[in-house]
Backbone bond lengths (Angstrom), bond angles and torsions (degrees), N, CA, C in turn:
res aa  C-N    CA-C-N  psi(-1)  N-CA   C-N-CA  omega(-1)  CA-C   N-CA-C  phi
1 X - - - 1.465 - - 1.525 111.31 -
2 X 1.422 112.26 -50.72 1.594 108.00 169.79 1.312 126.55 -49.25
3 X 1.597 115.04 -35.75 1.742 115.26 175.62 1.799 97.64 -69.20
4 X 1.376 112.66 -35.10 1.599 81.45 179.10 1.180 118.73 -75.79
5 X 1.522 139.38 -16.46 1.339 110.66 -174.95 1.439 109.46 -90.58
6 X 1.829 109.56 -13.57 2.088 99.33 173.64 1.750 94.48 -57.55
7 X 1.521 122.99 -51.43 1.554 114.99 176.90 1.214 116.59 -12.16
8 X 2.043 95.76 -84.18 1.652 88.97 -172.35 1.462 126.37 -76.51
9 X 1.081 130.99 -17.68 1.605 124.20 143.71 1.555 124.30 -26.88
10 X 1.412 99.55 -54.18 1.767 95.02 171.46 1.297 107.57 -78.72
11 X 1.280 132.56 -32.21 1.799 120.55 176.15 1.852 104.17 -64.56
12 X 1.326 145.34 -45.65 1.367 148.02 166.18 1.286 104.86 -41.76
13 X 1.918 130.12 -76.39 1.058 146.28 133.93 2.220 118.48 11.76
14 X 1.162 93.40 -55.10 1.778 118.79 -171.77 2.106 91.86 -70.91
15 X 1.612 93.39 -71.65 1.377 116.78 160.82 1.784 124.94 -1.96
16 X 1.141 114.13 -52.87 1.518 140.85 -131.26 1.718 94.20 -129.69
17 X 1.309 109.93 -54.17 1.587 116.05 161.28 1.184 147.08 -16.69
18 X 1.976 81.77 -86.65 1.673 101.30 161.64 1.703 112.52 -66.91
19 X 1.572 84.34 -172.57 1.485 100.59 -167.25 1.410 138.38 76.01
20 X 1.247 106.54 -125.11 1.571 103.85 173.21 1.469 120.97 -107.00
21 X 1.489 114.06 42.30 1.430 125.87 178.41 1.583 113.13 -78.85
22 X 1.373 95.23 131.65 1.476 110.52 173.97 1.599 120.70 -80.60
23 X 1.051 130.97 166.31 1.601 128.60 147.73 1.212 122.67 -129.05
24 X 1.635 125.63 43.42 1.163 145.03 169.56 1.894 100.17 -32.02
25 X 1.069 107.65 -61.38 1.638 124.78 -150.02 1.729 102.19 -69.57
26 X 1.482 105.51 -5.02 1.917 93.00 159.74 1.282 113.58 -157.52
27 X 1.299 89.52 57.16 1.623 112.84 164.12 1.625 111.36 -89.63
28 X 0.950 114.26 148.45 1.949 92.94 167.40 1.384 105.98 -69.49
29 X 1.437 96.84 179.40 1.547 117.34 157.76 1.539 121.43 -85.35
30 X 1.569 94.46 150.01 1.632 96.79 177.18 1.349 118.65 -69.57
31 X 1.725 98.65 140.25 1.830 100.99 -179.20 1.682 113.78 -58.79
32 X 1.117 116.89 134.82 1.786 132.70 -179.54 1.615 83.35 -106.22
33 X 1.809 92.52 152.27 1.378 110.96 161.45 1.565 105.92 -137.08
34 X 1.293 100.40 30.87 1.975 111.39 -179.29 1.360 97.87 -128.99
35 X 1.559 106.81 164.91 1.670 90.70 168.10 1.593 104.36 -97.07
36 X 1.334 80.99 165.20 1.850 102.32 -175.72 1.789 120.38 -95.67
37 X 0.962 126.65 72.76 1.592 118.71 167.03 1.580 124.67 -22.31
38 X 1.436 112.51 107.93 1.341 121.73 -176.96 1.243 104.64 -88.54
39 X 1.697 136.93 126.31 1.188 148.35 149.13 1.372 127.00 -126.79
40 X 1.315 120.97 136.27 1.317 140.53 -169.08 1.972 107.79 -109.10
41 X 1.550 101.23 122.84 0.788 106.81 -177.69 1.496 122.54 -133.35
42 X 1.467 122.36 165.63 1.416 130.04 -148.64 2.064 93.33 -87.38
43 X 1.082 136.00 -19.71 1.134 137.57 -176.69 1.479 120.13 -50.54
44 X 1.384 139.75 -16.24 1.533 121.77 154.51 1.265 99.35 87.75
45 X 1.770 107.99 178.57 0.812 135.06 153.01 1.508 153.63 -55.74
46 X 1.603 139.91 77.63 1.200 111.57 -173.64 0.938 152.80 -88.68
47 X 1.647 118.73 151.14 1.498 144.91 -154.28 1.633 104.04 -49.84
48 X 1.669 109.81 -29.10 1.612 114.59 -175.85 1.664 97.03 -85.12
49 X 0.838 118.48 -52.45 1.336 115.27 -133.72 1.935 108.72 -118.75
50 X 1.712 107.06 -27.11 1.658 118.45 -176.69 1.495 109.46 -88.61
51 X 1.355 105.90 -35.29 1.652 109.63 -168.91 1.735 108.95 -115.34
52 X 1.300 105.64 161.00 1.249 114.02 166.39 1.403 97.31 -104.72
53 X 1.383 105.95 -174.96 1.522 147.89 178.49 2.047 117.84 -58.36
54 X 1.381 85.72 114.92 2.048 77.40 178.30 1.581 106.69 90.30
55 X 1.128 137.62 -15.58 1.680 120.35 148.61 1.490 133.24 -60.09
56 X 1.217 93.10 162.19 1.579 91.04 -169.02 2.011 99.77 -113.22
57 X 1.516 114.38 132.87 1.195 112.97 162.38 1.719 128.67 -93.86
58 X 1.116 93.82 107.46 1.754 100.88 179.16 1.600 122.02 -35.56
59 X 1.171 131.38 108.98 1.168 114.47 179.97 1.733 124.16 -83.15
60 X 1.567 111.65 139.42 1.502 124.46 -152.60 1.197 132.84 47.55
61 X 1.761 84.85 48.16 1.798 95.88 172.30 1.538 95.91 -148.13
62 X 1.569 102.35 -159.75 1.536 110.98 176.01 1.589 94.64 -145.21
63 X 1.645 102.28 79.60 1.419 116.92 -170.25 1.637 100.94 -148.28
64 X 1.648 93.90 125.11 1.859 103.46 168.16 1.104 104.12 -109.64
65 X 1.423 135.34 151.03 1.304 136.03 149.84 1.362 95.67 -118.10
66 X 1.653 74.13 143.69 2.070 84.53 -162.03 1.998 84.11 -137.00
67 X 1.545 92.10 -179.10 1.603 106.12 178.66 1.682 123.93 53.70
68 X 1.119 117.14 11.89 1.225 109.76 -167.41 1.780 97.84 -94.80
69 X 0.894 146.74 -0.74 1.390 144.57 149.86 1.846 112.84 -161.14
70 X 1.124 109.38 81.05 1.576 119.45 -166.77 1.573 93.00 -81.32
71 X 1.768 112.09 -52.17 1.430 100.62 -174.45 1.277 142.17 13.44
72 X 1.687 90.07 -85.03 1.811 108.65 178.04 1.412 105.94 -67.26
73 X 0.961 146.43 -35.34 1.520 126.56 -171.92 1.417 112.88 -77.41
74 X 1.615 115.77 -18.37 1.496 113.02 156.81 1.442 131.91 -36.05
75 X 2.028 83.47 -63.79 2.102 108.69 171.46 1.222 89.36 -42.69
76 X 1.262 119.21 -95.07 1.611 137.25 -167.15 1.502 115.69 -29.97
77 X 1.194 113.70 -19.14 1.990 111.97 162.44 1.504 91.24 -73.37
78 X 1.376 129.36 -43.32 1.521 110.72 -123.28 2.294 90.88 -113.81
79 X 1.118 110.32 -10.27 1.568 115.98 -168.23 1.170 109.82 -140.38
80 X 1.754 139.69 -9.82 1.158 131.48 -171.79 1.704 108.77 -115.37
81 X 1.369 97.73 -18.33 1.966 93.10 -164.93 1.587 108.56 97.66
82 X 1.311 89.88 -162.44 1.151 111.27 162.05 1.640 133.83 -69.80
83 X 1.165 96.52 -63.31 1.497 96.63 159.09 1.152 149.80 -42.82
84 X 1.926 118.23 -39.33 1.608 135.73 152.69 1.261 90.52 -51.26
85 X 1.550 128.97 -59.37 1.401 134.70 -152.78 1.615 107.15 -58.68
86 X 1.522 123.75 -38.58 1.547 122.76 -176.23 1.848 99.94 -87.77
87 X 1.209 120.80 -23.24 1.567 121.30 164.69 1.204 130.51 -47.93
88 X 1.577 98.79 -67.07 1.618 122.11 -178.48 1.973 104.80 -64.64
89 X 1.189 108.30 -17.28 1.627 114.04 -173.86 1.688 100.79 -79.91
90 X 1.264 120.25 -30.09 1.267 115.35 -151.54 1.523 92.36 -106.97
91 X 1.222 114.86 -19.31 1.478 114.88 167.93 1.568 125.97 -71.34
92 X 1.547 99.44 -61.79 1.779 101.43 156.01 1.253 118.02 -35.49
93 X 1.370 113.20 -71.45 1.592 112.54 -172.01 1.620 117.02 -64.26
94 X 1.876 113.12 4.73 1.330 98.76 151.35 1.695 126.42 -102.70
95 X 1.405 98.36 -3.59 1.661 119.56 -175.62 1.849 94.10 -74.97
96 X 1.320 101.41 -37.36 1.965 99.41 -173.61 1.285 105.75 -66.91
97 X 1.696 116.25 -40.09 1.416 119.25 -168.53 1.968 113.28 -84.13
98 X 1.480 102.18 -2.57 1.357 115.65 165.84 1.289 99.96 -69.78
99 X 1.501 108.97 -83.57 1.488 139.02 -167.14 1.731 94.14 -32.61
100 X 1.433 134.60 -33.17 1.125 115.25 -175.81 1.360 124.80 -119.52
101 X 1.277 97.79 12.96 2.009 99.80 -171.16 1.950 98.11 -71.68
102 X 0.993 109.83 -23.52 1.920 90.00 -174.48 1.485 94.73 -73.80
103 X 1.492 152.32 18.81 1.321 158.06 -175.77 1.570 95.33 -82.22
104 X 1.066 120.53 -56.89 1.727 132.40 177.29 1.987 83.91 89.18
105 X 1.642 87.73 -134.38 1.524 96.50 -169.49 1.510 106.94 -95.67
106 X 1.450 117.38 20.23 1.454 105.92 166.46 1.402 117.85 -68.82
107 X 1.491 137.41 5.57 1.163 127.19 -170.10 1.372 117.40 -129.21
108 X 1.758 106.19 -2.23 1.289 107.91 178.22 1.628 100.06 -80.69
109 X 1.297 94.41 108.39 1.608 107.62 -178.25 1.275 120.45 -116.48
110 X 1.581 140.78 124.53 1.239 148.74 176.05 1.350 116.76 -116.34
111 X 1.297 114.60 110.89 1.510 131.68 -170.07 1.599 111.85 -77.05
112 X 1.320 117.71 -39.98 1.640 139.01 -141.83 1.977 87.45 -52.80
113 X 1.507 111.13 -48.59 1.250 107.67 -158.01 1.637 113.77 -74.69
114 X 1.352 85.73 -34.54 1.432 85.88 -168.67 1.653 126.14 -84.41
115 X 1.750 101.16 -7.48 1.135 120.18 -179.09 1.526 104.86 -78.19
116 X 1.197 123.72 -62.07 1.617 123.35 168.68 1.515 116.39 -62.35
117 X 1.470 128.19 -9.21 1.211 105.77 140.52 1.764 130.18 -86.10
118 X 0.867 111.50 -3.31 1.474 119.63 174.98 1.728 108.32 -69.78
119 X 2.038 98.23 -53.89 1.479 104.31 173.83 1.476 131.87 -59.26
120 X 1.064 102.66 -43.78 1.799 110.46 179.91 1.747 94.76 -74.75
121 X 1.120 125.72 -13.91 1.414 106.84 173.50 1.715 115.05 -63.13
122 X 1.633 85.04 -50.79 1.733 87.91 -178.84 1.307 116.77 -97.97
123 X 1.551 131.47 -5.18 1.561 113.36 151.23 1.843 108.29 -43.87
124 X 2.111 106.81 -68.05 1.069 104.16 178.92 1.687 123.46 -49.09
125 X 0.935 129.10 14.44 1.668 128.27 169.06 1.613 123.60 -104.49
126 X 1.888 91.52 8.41 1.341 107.41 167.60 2.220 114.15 53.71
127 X 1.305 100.07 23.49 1.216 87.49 175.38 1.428 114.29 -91.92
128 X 1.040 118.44 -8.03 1.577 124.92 177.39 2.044 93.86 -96.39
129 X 1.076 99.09 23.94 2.114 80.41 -176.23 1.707 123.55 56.11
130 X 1.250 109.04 -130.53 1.075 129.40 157.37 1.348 130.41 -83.85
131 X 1.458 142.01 -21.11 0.900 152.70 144.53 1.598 127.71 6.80
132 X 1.453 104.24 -58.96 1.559 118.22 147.31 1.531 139.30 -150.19
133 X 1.368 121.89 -179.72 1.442 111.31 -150.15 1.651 94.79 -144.34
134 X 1.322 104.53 145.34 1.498 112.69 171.38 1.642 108.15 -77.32
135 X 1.595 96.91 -39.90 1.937 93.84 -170.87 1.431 99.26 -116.56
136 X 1.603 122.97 62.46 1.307 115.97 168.16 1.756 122.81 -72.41
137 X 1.091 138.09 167.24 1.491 127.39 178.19 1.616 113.11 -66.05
138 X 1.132 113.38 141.53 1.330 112.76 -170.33 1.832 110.62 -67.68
139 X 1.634 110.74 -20.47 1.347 98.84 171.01 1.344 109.01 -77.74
140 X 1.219 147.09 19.89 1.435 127.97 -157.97 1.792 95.92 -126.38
141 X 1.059 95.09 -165.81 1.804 89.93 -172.81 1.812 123.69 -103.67
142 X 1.395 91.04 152.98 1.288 125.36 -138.51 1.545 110.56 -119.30
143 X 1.641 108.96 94.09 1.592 100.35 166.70 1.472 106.33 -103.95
144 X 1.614 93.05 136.03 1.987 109.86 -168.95 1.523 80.00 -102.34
145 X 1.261 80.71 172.47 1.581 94.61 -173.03 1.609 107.36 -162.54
146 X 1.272 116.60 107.53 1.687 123.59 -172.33 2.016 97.11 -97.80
147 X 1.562 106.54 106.86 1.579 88.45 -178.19 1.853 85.78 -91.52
148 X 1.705 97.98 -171.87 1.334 100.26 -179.69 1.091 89.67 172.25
149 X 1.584 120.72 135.43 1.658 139.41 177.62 1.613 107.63 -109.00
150 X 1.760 103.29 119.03 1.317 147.30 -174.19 2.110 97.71 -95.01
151 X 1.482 110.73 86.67 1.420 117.50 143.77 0.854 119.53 -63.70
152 X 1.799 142.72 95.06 0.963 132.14 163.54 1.248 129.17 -100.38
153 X 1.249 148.66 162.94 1.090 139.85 -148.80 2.095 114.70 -132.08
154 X 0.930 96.80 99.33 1.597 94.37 -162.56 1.609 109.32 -106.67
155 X 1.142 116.63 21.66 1.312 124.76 152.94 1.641 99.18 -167.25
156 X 1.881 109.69 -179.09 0.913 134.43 -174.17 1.984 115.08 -40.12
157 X 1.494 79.87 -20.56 2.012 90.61 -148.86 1.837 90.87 -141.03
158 X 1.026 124.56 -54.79 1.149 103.49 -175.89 1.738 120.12 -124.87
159 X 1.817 95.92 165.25 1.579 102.41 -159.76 1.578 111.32 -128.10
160 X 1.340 113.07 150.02 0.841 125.68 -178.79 1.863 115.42 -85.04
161 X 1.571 131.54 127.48 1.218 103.03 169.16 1.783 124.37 -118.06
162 X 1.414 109.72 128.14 1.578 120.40 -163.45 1.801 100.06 -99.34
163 X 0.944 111.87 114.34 1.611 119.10 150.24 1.739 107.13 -65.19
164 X 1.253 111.98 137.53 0.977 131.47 159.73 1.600 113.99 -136.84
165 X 1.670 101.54 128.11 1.590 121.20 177.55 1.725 113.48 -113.34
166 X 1.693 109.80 87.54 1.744 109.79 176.46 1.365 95.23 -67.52
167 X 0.950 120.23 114.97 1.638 136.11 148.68 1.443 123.99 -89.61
168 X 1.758 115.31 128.94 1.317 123.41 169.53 1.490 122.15 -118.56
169 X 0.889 132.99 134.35 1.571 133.45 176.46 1.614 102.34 -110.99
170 X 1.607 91.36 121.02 1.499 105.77 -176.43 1.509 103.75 -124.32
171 X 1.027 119.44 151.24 1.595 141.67 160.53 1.246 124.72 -74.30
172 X 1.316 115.31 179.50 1.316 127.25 153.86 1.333 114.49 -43.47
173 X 1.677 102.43 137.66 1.951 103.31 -162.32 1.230 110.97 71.53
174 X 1.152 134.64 8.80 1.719 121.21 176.44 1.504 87.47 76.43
175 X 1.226 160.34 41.33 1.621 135.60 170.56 1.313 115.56 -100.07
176 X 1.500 94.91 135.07 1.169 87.73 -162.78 1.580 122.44 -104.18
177 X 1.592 119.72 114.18 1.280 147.92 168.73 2.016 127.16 -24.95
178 X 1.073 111.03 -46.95 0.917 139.81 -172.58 1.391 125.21 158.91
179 X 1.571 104.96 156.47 1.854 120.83 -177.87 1.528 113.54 -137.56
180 X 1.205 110.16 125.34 1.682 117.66 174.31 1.469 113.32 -126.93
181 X 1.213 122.28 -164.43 1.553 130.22 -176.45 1.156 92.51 -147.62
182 X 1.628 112.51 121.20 1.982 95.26 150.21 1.356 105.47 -101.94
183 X 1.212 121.69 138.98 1.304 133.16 -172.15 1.917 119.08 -100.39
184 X 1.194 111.36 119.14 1.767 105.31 -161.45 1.285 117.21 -129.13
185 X 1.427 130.64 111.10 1.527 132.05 -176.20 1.929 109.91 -149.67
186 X 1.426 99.92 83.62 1.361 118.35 -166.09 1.740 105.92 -100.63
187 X 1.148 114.10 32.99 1.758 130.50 166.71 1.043 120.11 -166.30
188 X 1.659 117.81 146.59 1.160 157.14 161.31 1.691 113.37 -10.07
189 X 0.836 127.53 115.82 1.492 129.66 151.83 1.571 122.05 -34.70
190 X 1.737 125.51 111.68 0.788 113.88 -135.32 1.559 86.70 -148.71
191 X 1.421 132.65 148.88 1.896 124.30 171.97 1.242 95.58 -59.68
192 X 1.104 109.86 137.07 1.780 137.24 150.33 1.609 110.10 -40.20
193 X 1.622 124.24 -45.60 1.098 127.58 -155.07 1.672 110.46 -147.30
194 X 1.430 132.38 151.76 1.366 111.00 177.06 1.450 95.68 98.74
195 X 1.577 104.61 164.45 1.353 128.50 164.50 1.512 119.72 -33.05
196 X 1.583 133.03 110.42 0.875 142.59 159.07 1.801 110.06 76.91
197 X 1.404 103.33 26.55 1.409 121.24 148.16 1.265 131.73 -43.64
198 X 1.545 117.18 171.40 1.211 138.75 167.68 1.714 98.30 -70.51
199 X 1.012 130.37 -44.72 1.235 133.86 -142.55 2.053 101.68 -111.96
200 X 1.505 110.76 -16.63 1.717 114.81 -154.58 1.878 86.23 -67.60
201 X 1.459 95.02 -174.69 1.609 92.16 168.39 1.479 127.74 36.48
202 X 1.342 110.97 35.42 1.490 131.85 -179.71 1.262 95.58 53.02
203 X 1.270 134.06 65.56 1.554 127.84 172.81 1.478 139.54 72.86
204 X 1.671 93.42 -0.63 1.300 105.78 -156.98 1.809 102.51 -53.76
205 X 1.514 119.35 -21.43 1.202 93.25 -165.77 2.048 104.70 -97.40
206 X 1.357 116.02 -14.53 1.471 123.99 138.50 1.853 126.95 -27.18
207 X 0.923 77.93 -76.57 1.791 89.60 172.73 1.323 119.86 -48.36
208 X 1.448 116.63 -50.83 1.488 121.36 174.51 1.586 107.14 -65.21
209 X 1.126 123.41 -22.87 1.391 114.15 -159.63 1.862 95.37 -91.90
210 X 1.378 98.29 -43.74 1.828 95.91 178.01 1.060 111.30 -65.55
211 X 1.258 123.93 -38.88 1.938 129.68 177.59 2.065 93.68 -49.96
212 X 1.116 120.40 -65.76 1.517 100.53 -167.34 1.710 101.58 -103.72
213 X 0.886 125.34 59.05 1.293 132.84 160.01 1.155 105.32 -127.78
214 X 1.802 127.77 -29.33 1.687 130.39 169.82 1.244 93.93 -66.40
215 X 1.073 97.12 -54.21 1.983 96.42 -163.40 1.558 115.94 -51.74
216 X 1.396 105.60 -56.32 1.235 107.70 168.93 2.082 136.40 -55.01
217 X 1.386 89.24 -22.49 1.312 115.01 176.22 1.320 117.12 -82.45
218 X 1.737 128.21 -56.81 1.391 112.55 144.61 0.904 139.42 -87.49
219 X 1.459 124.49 38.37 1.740 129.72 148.03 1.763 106.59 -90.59
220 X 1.344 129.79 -27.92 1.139 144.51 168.54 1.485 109.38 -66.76
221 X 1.295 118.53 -45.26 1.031 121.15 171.93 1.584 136.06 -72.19
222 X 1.321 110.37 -24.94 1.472 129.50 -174.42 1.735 92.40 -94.81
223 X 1.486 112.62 -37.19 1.396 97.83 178.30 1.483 128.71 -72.00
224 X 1.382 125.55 -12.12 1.179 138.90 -178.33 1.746 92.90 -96.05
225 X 0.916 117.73 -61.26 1.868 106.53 173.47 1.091 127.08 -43.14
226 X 1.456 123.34 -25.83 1.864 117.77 -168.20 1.509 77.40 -117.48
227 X 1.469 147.68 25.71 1.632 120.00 -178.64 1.834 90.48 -175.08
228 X 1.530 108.39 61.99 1.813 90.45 -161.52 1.171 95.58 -71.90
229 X 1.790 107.13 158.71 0.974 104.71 -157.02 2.074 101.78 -119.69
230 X 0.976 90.97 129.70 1.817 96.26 -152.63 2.118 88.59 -59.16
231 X 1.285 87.55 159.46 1.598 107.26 -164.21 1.381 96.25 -116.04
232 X 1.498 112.42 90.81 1.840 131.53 -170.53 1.425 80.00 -89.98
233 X 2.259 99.56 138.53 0.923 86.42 133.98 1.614 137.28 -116.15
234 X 1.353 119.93 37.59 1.164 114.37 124.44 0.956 159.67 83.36
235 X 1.698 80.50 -147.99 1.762 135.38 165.93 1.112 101.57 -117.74
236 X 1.366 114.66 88.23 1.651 136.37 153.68 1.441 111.04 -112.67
237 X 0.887 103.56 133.50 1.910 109.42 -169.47 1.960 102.83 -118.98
238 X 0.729 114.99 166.49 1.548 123.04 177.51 1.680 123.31 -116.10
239 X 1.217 143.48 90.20 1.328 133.42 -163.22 1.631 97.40 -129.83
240 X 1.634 104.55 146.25 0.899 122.85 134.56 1.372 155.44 -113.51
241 X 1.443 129.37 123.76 0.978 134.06 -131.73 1.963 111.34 -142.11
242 X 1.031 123.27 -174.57 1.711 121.28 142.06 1.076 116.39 -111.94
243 X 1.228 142.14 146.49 1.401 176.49 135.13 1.657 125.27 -53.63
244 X 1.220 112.74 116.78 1.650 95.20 168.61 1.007 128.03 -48.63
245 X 1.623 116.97 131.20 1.873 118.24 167.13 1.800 98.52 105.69
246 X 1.300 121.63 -27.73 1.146 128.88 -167.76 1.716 108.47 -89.41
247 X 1.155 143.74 116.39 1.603 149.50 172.25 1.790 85.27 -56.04
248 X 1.263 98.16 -90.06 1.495 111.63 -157.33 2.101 100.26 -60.38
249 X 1.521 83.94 154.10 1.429 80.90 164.73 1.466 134.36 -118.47
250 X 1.498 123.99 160.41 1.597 123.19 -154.13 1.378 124.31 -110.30
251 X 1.117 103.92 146.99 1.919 93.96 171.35 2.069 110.94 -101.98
252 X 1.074 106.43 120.26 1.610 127.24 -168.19 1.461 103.27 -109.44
253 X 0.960 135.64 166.73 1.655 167.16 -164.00 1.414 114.42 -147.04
254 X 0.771 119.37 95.97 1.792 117.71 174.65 1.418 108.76 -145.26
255 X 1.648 116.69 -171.05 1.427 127.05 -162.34 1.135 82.64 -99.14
256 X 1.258 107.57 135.45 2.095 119.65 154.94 1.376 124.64 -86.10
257 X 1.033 112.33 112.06 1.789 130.14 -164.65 1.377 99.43 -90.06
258 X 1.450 141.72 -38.89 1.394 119.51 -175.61 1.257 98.83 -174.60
259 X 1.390 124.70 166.56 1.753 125.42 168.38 1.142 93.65 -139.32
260 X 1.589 108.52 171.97 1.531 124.76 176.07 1.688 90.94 -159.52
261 X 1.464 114.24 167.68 1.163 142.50 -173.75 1.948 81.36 -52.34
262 X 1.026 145.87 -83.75 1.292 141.04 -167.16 1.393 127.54 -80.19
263 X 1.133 113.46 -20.75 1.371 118.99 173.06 1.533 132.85 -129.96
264 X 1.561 116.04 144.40 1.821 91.53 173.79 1.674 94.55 -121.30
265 X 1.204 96.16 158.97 1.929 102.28 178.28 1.653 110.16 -131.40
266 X 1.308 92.62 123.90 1.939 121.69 -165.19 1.242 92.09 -118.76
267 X 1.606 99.80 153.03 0.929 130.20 153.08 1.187 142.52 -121.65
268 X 1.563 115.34 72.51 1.900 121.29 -164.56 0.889 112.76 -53.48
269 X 1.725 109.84 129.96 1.268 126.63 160.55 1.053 131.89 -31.57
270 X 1.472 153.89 54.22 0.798 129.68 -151.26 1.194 109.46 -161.31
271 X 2.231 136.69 169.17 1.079 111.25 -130.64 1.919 93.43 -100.01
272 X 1.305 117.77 -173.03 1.465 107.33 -157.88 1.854 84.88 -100.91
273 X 1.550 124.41 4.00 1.060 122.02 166.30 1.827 121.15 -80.38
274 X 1.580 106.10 3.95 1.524 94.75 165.55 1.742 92.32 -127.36
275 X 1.595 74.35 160.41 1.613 100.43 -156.20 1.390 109.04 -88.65
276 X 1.565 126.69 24.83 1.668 134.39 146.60 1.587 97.33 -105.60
277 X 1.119 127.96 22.13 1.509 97.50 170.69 1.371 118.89 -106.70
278 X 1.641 117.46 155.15 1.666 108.52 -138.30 1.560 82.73 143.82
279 X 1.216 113.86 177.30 1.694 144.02 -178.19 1.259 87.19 -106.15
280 X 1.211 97.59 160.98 1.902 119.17 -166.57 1.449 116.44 -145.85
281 X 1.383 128.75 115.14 1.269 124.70 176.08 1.314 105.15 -92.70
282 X 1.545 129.82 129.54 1.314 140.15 -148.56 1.689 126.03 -125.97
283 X 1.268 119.03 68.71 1.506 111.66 -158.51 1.374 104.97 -28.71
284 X 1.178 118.67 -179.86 1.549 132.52 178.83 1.650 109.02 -102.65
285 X 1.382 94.70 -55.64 1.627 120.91 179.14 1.630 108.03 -53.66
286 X 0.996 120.86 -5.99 1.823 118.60 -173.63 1.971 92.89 -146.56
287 X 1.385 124.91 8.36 1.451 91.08 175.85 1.875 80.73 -148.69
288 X 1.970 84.46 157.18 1.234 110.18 178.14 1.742 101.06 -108.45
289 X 1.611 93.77 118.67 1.750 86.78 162.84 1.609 102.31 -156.54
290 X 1.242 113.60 161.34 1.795 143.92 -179.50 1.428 124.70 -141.42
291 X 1.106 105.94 166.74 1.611 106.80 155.20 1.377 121.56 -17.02
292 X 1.292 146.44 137.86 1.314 145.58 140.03 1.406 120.01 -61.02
293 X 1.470 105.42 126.36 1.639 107.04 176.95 1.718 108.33 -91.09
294 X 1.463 114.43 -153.49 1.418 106.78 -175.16 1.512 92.09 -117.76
295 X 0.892 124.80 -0.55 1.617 155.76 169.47 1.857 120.66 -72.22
296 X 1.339 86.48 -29.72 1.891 98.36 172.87 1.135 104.62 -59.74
297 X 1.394 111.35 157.60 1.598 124.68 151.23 1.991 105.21 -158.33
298 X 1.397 100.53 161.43 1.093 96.61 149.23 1.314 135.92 -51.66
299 X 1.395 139.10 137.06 1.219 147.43 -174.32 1.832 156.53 -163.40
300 X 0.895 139.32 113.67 1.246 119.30 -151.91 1.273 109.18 -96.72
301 X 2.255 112.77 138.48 1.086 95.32 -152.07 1.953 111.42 -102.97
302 X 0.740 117.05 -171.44 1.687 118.72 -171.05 1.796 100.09 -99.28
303 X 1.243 102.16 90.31 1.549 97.00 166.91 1.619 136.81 -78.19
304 X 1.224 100.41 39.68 2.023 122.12 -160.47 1.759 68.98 -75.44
């Protein structure tokens, strides 16, 4: 039963691909020779274009819980239409908001502040140069930055949590330049609830994980903006990993943007119509990756 639903995942997946799919979302950014004003803003995720089908949005926060029963909305792409398809959505996204109500207010989480203080810490530490500026002129250019925390759920009981930062660089007139995602989940799968949770000790182990998953996310991020980093192919590497929105986890192909003693950061190939695509900061300690063969593909993996 599990090989059929990685199946129809890759036939939806296949779906979404072809055609007239773009890959805007891991391209670099265009080279600047001005500095760029970094701002973080309260705007989220969107409903068209950030999330799929069957999550639940936290109210007075900037929190998804995603994966906690994706299954049926697979069936329901692939045998119901549209209609199974708006059913099975409203059901998941009440199974997520089950799965998390004993959370209380540990999860109403708001990134916006703490993310632009994290950034102007290290613009102001001058390691990027000039590159960017806390008090640049408001006509000049402008990377926004929507963060937003991805509960995902990678088994029955426990979840993984991914920061994600959509970033846009706009111009003069607000125009807008380009848009990416860096995508960030630098710990362990862990209970949602209970002893030595995400949530025990008022969050304490939540909090720590978003504190260096921002950090890590816009230092990854600011470093590919002031120095983009061209997308060889190469240097295509193969990892498997989890993904926001996804239960099970996948094996991807993308460009490798950088490593460090703990982390490597990819960029999967992949089309800007699914909602992990973006650059990826990649613990070491939870993912397998190498060289790319000619033999890779995207894939979902069998967790028996």
């Amino acid at each position: 039963m599990k090989k059929f639903w990685h199946a129809c995942l890759l036939i939806v997946v296949a779906s979404i691909i072809s055609g007239c799919a773009t890959y805007d979302m891991i391209k670099p950014a265009p080279m600047q020779t001005q500095p760029i004003k970094v701002v973080y803003t309260a705007e989220g995720p969107s409903g068209w274009t950030d999330l799929p089908l069957g999550v639940y949005r936290m109210p007075d926060s900037q929190v998804i819980v995603a994966g906690y029963n994706r299954r049926n909305a697979l069936l329901a792409d692939i045998l119901f239409g549209p209609v199974g398809l708006l059913a099975v959505d409203a059901a998941d996204t009440q199974s997520a908001k089950n799965a998390v109500k004993g959370a209380g207010t540990g999860l109403r989480v708001r990134l916006t502040d703490q993310a632009q203080t994290i950034s102007n810490t290290i613009v102001d530490s001058g390691q990027f140069g000039k590159a960017f500026s806390t008090t640049a002129a408001s006509e000049g250019l402008v990377l926004s930055v929507a963060p937003y925390l991805v509960i995902n759920y990678v088994s029955d009981t426990e979840v993984r949590p991914f920061v994600i930062l959509k970033a846009s660089l706009r111009g003069p007139g607000n125009k807008a330049m380009w848009t990416s995602r860096y995508i960030v989940s630098v710990d362990r799968a862990h209970p949602l609830e209970g002893d030595q949770s995400y949530t025990a000790g008022d969050g304490a182990l939540l909090k720590a994980a978003i504190s260096k998953d921002l950090e890590l996310g816009i230092k990854s991020m600011l470093t590919d903006v002031a120095s983009p980093h061209i997308r060889e192919d190469g240097k295509l590497i193969y990892a498997e990993t989890t993904v926001p929105f996804l239960k099970a986890p996948i094996g991807v192909v993308g460009y490798e943007i950088s490593e460090d003693d703990q982390s490597v950061v990819m960029a999967p190939k992949v089309a800007d119509a699914l909602v992990f695509a973006g650059v990826h900061v990649l613990d070491k300690s939870v993912t397998t990756y190498r060289a790319a063969t000619s033999d890779d593909k995207l894939k979902i993996l069998d967790t028996k």
